[in-house]
MIPA-867902 format. One record per residue (C-alpha): residue in three letters; x, y, z; residue number from 1. Coordinates in pm, whole numbers, plus 50000, padded with zeros to 5 digits. Layout:
<sites>
SITE res    xx    yy    zz   n
SITE ala     X     Y     Z NUM
...
</sites>
This chain:
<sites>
SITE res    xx    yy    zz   n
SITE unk 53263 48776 49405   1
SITE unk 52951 48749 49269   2
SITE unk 52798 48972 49043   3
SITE unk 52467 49176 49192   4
SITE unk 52170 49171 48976   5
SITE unk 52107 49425 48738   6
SITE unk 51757 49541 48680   7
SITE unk 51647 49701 48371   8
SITE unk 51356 49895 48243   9
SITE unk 51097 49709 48023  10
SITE unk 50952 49901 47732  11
SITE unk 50765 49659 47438  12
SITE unk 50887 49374 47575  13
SITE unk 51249 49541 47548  14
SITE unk 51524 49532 47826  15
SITE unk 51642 49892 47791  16
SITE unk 51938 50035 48004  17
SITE unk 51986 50377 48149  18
SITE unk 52223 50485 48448  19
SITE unk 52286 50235 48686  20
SITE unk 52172 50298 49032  21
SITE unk 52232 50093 49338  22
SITE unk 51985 49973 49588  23
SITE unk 52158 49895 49927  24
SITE unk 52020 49686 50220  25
SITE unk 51885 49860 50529  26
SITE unk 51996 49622 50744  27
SITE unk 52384 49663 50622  28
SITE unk 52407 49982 50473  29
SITE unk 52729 49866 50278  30
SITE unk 52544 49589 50120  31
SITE unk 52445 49678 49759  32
SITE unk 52138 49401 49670  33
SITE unk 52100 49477 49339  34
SITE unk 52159 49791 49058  35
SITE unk 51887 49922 48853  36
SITE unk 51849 50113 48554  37
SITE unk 51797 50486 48583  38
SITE unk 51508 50589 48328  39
SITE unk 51494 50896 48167  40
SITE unk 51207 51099 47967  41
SITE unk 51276 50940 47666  42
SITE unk 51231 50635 47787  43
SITE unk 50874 50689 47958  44
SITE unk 50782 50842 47676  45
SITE unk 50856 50533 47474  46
SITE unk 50688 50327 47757  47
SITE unk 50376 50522 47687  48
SITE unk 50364 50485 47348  49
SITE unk 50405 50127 47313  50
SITE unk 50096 50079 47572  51
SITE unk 49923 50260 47375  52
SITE unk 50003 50124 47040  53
SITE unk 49913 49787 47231  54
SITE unk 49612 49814 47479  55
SITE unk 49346 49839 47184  56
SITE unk 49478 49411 47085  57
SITE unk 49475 49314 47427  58
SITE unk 49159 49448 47546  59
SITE unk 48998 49266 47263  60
SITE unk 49212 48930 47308  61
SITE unk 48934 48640 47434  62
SITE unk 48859 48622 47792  63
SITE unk 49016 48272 47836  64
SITE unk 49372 48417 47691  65
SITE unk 49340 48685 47964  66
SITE unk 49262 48432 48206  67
SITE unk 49566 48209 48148  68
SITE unk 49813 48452 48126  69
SITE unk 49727 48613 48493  70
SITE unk 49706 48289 48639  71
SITE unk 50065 48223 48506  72
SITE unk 50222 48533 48638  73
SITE unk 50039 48445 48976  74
SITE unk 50140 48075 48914  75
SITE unk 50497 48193 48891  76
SITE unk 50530 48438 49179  77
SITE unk 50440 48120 49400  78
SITE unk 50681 47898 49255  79
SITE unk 50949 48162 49353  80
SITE unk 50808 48286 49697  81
SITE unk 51149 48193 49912  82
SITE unk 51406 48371 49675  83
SITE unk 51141 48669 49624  84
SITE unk 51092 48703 49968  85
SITE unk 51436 48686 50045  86
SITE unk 51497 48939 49800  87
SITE unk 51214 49178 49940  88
SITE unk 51391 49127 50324  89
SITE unk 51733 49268 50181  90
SITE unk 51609 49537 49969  91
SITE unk 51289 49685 50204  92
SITE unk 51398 49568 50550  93
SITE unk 51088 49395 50619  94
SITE unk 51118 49030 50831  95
SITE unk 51125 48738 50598  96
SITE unk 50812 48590 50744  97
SITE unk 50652 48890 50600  98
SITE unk 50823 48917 50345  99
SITE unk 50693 48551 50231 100
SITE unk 50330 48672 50331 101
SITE unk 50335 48945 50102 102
SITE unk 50452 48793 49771 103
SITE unk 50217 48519 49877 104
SITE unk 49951 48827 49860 105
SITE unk 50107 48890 49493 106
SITE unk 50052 48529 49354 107
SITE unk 49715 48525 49469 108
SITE unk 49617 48861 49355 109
SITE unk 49683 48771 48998 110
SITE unk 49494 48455 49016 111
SITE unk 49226 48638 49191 112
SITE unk 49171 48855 48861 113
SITE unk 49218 48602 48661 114
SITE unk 48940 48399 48752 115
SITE unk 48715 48740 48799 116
SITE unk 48690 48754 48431 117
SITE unk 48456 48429 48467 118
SITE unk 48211 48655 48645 119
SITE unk 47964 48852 48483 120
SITE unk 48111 49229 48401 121
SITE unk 47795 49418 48299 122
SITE unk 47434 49425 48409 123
SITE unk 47038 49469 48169 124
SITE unk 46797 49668 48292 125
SITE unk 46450 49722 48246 126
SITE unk 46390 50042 48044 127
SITE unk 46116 50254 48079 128
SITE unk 46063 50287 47704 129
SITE unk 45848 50032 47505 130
SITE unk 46033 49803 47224 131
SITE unk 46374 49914 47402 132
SITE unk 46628 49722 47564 133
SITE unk 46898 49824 47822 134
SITE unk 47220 49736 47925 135
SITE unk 47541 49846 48082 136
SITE unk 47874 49747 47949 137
SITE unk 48221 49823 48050 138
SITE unk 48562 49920 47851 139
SITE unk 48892 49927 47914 140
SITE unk 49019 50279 48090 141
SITE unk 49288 50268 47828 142
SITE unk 49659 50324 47957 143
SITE unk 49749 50321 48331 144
SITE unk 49981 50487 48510 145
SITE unk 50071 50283 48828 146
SITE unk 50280 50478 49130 147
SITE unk 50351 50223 49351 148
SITE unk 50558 50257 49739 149
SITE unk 50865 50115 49889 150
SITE unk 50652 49959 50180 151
SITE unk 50492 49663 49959 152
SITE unk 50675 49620 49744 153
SITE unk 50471 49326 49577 154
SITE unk 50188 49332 49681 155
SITE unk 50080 49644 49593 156
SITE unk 50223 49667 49230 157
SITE unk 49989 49326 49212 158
SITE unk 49681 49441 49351 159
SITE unk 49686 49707 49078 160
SITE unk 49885 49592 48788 161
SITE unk 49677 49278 48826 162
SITE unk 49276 49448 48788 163
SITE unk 49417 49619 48511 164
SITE unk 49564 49411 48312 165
SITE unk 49247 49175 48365 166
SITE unk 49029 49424 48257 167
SITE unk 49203 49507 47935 168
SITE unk 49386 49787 48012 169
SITE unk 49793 49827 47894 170
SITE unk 50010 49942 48223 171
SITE unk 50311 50146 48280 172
SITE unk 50480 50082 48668 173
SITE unk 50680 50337 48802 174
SITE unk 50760 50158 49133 175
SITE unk 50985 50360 49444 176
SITE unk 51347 50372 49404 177
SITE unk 51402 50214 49706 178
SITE unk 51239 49864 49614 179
SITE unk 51351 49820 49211 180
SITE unk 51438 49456 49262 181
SITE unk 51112 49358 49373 182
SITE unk 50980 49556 49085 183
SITE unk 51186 49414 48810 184
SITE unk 51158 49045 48899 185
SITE unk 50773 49093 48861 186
SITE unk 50897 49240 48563 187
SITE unk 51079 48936 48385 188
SITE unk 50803 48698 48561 189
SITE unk 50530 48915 48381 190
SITE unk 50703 48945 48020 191
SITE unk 50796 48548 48072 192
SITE unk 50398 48490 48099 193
SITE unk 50304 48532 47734 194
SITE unk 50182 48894 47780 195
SITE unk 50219 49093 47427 196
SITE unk 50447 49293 47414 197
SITE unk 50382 49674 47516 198
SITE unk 50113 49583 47721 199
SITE unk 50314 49579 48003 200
SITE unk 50614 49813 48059 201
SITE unk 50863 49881 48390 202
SITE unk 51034 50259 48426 203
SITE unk 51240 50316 48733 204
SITE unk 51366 50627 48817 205
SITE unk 51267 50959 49003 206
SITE unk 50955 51059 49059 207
SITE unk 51032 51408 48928 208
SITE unk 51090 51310 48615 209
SITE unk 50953 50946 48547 210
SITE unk 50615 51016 48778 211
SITE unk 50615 51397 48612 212
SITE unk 50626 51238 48252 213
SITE unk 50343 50979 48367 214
SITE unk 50136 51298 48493 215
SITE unk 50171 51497 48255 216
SITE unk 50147 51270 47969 217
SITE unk 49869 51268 47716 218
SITE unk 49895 50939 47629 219
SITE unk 49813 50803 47989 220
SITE unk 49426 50770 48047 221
SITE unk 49447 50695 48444 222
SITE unk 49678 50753 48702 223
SITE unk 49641 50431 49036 224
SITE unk 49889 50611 49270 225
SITE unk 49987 50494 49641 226
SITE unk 50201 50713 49885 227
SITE unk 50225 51044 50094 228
SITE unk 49881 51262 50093 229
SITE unk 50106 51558 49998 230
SITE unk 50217 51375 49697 231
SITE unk 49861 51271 49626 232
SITE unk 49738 51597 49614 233
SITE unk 50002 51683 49346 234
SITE unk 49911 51390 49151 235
SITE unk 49547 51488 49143 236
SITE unk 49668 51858 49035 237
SITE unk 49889 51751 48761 238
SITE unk 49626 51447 48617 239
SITE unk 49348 51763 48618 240
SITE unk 49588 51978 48450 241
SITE unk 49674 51759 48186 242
SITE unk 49390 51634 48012 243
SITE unk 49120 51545 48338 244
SITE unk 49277 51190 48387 245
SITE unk 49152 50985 48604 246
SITE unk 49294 50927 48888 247
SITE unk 49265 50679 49214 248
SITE unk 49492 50816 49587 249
SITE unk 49561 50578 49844 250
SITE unk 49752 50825 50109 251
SITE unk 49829 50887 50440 252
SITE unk 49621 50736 50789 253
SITE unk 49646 50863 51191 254
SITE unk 49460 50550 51277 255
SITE unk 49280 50479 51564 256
SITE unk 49296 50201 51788 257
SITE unk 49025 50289 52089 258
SITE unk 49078 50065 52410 259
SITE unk 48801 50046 52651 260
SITE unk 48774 49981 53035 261
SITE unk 48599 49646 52929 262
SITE unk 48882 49538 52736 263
SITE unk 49057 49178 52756 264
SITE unk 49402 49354 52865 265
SITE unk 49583 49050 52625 266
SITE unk 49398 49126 52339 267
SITE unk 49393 49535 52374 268
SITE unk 49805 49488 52408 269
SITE unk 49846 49235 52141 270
SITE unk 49659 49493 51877 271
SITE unk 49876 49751 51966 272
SITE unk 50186 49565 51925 273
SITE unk 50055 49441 51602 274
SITE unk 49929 49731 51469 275
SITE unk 50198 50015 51596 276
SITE unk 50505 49828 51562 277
SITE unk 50533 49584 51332 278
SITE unk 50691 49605 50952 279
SITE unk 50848 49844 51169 280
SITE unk 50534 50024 51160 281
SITE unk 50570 50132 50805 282
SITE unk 50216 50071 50748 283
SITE unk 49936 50343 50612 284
SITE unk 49693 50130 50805 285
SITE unk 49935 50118 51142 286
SITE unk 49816 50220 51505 287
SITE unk 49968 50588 51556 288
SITE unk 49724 50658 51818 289
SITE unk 49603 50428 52087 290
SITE unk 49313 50626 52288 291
SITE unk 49252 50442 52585 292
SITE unk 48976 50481 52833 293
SITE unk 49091 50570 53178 294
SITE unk 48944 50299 53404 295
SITE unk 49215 50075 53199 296
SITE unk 49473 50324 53078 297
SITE unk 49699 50289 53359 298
SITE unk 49796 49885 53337 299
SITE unk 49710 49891 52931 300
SITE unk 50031 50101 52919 301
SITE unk 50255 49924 53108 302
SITE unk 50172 49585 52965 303
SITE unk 50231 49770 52657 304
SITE unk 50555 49913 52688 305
SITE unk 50692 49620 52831 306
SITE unk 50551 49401 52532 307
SITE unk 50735 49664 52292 308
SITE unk 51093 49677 52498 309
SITE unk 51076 49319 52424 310
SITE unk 51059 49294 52087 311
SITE unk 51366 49222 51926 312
SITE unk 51467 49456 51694 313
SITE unk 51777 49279 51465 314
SITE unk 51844 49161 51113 315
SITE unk 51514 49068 50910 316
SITE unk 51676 48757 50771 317
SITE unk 51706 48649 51147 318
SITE unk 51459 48401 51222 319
SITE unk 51494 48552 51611 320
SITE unk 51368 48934 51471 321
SITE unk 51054 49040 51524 322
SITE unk 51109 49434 51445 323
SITE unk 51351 49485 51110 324
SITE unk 51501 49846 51068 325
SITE unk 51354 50116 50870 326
SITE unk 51388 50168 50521 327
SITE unk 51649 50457 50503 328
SITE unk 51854 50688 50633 329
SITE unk 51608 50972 50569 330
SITE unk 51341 50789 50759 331
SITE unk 51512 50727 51063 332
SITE unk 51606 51057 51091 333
SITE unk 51237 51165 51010 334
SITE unk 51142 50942 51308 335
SITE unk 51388 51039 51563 336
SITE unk 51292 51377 51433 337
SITE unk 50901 51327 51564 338
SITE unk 51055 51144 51898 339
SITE unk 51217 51514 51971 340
SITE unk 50878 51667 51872 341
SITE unk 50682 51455 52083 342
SITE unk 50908 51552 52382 343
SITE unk 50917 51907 52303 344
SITE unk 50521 51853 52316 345
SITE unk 50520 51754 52633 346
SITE unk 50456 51376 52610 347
SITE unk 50660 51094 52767 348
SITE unk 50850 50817 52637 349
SITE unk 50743 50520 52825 350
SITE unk 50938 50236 52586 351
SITE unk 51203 50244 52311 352
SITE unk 51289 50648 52180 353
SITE unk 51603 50600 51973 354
SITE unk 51774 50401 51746 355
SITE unk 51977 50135 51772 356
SITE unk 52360 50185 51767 357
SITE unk 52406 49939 51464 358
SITE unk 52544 49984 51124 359
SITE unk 52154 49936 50950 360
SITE unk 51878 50206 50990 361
SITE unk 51705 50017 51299 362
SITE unk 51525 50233 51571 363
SITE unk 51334 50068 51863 364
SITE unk 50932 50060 51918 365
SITE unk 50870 50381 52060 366
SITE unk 50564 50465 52278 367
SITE unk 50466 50793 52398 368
SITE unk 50224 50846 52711 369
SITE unk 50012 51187 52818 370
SITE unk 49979 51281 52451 371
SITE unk 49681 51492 52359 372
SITE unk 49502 51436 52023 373
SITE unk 49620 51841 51924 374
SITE unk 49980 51711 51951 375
SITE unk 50159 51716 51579 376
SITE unk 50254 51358 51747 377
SITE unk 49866 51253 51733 378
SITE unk 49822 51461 51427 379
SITE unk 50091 51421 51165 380
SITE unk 50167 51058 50998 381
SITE unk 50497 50955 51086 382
SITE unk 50508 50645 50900 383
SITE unk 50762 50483 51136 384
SITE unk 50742 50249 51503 385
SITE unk 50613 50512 51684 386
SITE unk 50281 50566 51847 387
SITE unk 50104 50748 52144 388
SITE unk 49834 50707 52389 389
SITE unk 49553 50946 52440 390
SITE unk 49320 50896 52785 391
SITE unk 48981 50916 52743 392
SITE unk 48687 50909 52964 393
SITE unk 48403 50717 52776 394
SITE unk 48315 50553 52454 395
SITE unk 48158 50893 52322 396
SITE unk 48487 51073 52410 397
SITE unk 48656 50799 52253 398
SITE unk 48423 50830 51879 399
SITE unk 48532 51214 51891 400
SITE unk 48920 51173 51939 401
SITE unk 48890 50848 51688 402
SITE unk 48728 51100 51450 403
SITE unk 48916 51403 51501 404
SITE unk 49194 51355 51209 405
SITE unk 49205 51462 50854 406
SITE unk 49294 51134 50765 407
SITE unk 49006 50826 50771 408
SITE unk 49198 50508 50628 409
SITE unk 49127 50253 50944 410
SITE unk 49026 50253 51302 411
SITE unk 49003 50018 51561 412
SITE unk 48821 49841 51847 413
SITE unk 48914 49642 52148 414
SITE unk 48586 49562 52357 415
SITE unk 48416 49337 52477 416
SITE unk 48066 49477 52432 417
SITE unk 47835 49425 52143 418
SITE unk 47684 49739 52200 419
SITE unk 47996 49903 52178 420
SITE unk 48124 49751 51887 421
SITE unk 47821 49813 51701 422
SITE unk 47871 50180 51780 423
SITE unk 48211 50231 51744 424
SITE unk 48125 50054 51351 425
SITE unk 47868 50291 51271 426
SITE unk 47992 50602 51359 427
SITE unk 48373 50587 51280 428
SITE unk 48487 50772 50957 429
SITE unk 48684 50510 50830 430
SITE unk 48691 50246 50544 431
SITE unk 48837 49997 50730 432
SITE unk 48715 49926 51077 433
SITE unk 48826 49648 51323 434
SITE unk 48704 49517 51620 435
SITE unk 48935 49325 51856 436
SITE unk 49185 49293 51562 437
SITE unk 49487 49491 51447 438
SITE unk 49405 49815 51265 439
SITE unk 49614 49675 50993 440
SITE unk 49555 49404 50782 441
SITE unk 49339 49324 50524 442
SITE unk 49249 49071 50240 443
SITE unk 49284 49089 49876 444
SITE unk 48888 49037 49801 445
SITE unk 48782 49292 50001 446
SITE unk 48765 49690 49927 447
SITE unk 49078 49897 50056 448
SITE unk 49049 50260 50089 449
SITE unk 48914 50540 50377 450
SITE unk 48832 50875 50343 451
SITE unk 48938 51230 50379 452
SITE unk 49315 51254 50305 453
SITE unk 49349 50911 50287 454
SITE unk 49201 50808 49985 455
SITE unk 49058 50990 49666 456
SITE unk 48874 50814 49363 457
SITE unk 48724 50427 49398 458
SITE unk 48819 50137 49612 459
SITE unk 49136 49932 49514 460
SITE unk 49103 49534 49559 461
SITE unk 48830 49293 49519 462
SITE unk 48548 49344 49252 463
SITE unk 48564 49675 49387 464
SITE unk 48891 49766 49146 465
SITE unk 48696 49718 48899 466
SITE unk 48541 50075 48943 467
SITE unk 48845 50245 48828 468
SITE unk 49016 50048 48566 469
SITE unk 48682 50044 48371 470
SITE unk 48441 50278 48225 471
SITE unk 48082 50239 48266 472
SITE unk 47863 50258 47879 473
SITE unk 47478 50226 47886 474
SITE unk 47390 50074 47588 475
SITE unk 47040 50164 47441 476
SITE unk 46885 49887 47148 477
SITE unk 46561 49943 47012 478
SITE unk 46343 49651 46813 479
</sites>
């Protein structure tokens, strides 16, 4: 039998052990992918302290040595998408065709920021003083602390690890438990890429303890977290607590997709599918809540539903799946759980409402009709393939529901009226608004982020990430 792959933590360029954890498929339950090492405090604590023993010689390393050594660890990533996407599938669930998409995300991310640094990264102004001349410059944040989800499990470690590390900043991951093979092959391909030592550094383990060190930590300078709003607001308490780091939330979304009577019925169903269902709608950016005005409701949710009872749901290695399972055990049963809520509410299950009775954690598209936006179903983030529709009568009944959340990550469109669209642009509270597309979706040179209780602190991706990982210092020179 061959051996799984072990995955250790990296601390100054060290492979360093700790208990050994396994990390199972979701697919096959009894299928361990790979083992990982458990980190303790110690261990983050030594993490720390070699980033910060190193940052200082890598921020001030020339541009063009930056510059290489991001486009290698892109460079690499790309050579290797087909085993690392393989490898995501097993560990994550996710279908293999996204699977490739995504660490195809990850190898262009780092090349991305690696040819950023060939743009200008300050701006001179005109003072208002005579004889003086400004300017502002930018600095390294200093250490990073990077909190990164099971649901991309590439692609987002890259889109941060990647700004910072191009901006001169040293970077310690603490990735989810649930995806620590992803996370330690970007390890080895990242300390393989002629990165100093330090500079870089992997700790795997729980988030009460490795995240809690990271937190509380004086020696981190900025926390770049990703996850649960109710975990974000903890990580904002503990980085104010202990010593007013900085820190950047990308939470939670109850996004929008509104459908009107003018709709192309095709396009309005494909959207939904998209954006509700699949990655097995484990996506912050996923339609929960399809609000659909009532001239079309009727025939938009019966295309639907019979689009979603036809997805097959089946092994993400299968080139035949189009719905993998979900990530865990505790998941499903968090999904079934709102299912039972959402009947208990009063609304009606009109496709899929339980889980497959396989061995893997696979549950089938599940659409609810005759919710109401007060519904926890149309309130709380579920974070699974479930959604619900909400009738409306017009477009400004349709703005109100869209904008009646506590969340504001994306929101949607399908119309076929300029006007309309227009509208429904302006006046969403979103950051991310589609029209005629998927609510999810977006591309690495472009801002990502919303509002409310879905994001705190700047933009991530694009020029944009730049915002965080660097401090802003007005320079002053008189003659």
């Amino acid at each position: 039998m061959t051996p799984v792959p072990y995955h250790r933590n990296l601390v100054d360029g060290q492979w360093v052990d700790g208990e050994r954890r396994p990390n199972v498929n979701p697919a096959r339950p009894g299928e361990v992918v790979s083992e990982y090492a458990h980190a303790g405090r110690e261990t983050v604590r030594a993490a720390i302290e070699a980033a910060r023993s190193a940052q200082p010689g890598w921020a001030n390393r020339p541009v063009g040595d930056r510059m290489e050594i991001l486009d290698h660890i892109g460079a690499a990533i790309l050579r290797r998408t087909e085993e690392l996407a393989v490898l995501l599938s097993r560990e994550e669930g996710k279908l293999l065709s996204e699977a490739r998409g995504e660490v195809t995300r990850a190898g262009q991310t780092f090349r991305y920021y690696a040819h950023q640094l060939l743009q200008p990264q300050g701006e001179v102004y005109s003072s208002t003083r005579q004889g003086v001349h400004a300017e502002v410059r930018r600095r390294p944040l200093g250490v990073v602390g990077v909190i990164t989800p099971w649901n991309y499990p590439l692609a987002i470690p890259a889109w941060k690890i990647a700004p910072a590390l191009a901006y001169g900043n040293a970077v310690v991951l603490k990735p989810a438990e649930l995806v620590t093979a992803s996370a330690g092959e970007l390890a080895r391909i990242i300390a393989g890429s002629g990165l100093p030592p330090g500079v870089f550094n992997l700790v795997m383990g729980a988030g009460g303890v490795v995240g809690e060190e990271l937190l509380t930590s004086t020696g981190i300078d900025g926390i770049s977290f990703t996850g649960s709003t109710r975990t974000g607001t903890h990580v904002a308490q503990q980085c104010l607590a202990h010593g007013n780091k900085r820190f950047q939330l990308e939470m939670g979304g109850k996004n929008p997709l509104v459908v009107l009577d003018d709709a192309d019925l095709e396009v309005a169903v494909r959207c939904a599918l998209d954006g509700s269902f699949f990655s097995s709608g484990q996506r912050c950016t996923a339609s929960s809540r399809l609000i659909v005005q009532a001239g079309i409701h009727d025939r938009f949710v019966e295309a639907l539903a019979a689009a979603a009872d036809a997805l097959r749901v089946g092994d993400p290695l299968d080139p035949l799946s189009e719905v993998g399972p979900v990530v865990s055990p505790e998941q499903l049963a968090q999904n079934l759980d709102y299912v039972r809520i959402g009947l208990d509410e009063g609304a009606t299950v009109v496709a899929g409402g339980a889980h497959r009775p396989d061995e893997g954690q696979f549950m089938r598209p599940t659409l609810f009709a005759d919710a109401r936006n007060d519904m926890r179903l149309a309130r709380e983030e579920i974070f699974g393939p479930v959604s619900c529709v909400i009738r409306v009568d017009d477009l400004e009944e349709s703005i109100g529901v869209a904008n009646d959340t506590r969340y504001g990550l994306s929101a949607g469109i399908v119309t076929t009226s300029l006007s309309a669209a227009e509208r429904f642009k302006r006046d969403a509270r979103a950051g991310i608004v589609t029209v005629n597309l998927p609510t999810a979706g977006t591309e690495l040179h472009l801002p990502f982020g919303g509002s409310g209780a879905s994001n705190h602190g700047p933009r991530e991706q694009g020029t944009y990430a730049r915002d965080f990982y660097c401090v802003p210092v007005t320079c002053y020179t008189g003659w």
